[in-house]
C-alpha positions in Angstrom: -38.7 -72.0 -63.5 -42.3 -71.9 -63.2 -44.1 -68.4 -62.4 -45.7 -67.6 -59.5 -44.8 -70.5 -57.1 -41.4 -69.3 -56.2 -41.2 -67.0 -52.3 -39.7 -63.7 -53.3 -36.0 -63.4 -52.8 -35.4 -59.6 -50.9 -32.7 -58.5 -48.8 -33.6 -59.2 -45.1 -31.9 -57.1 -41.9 -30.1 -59.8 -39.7 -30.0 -58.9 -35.9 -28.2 -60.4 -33.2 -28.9 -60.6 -29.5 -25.5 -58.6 -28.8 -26.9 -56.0 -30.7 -25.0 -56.4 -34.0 -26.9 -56.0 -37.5 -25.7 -57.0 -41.2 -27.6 -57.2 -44.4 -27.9 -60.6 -46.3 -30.9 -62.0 -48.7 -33.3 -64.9 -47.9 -37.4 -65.1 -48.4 -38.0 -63.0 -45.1 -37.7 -59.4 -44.8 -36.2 -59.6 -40.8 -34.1 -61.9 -38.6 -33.7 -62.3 -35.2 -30.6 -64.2 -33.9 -28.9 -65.3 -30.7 -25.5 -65.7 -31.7 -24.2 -64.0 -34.3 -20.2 -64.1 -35.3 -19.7 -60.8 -33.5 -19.9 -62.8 -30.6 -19.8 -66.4 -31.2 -16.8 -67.9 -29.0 -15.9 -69.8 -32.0 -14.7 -66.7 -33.9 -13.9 -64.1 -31.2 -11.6 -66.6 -28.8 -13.7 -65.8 -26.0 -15.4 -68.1 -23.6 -18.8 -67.1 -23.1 -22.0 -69.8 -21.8 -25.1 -69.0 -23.3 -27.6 -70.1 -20.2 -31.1 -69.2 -20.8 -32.6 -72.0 -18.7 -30.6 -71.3 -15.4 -28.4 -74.9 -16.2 -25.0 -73.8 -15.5 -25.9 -72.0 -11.8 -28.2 -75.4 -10.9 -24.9 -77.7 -11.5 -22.7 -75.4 -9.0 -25.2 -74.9 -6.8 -25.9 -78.6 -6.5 -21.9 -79.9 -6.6 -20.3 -76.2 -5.1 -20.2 -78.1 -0.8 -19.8 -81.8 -2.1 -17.4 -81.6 -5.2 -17.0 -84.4 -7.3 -16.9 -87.6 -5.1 -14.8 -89.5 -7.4 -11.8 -86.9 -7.7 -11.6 -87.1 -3.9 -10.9 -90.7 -3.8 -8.0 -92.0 -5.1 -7.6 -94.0 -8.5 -7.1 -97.7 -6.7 -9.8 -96.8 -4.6 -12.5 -95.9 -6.9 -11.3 -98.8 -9.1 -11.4 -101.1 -6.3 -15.1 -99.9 -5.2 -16.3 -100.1 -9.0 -15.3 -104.0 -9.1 -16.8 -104.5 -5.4 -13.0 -105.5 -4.4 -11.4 -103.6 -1.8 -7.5 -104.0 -1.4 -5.7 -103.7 2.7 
């Protein structure tokens, strides 16, 4: 290896938004994480959304009094609307 052109390689302090720390190494001194696997769904089995923008209220605000047309038709119905054919 060449000297000198190589970032130093230190232990760093790894902190997650749920408030869970470990120790790892990398070329920074501090991290700052969202999800961590103290709380990632994927290893705790939980379902939990992560939502920063506001996403997940917006869609049930705007579908919570209408619903999902399609489910309230029927499957010949929808089928026959999708091929501009309606059956009697």
């Amino acid at each position: 290896m060449k000297e000198k052109i190589h970032p130093k390689y230190m232990t760093t302090k790894v902190t997650c938004g749920c408030g869970n720390s470990f120790l790892t190494r990398s070329t920074v001194p501090e991290l700052k994480v969202d999800i961590c696997n103290a709380c990632h769904p994927f290893y705790t089995g939980k379902l939990k959304y992560v939502d920063t923008a506001g996403r997940i209220e917006k869609f049930q605000r705007k579908f919570a009094a209408t619903g999902y047309s399609s489910l309230k038709r029927g499957k010949k119905a929808a089928a026959a609307t999708e091929t501009g054919t309606a059956e009697t």
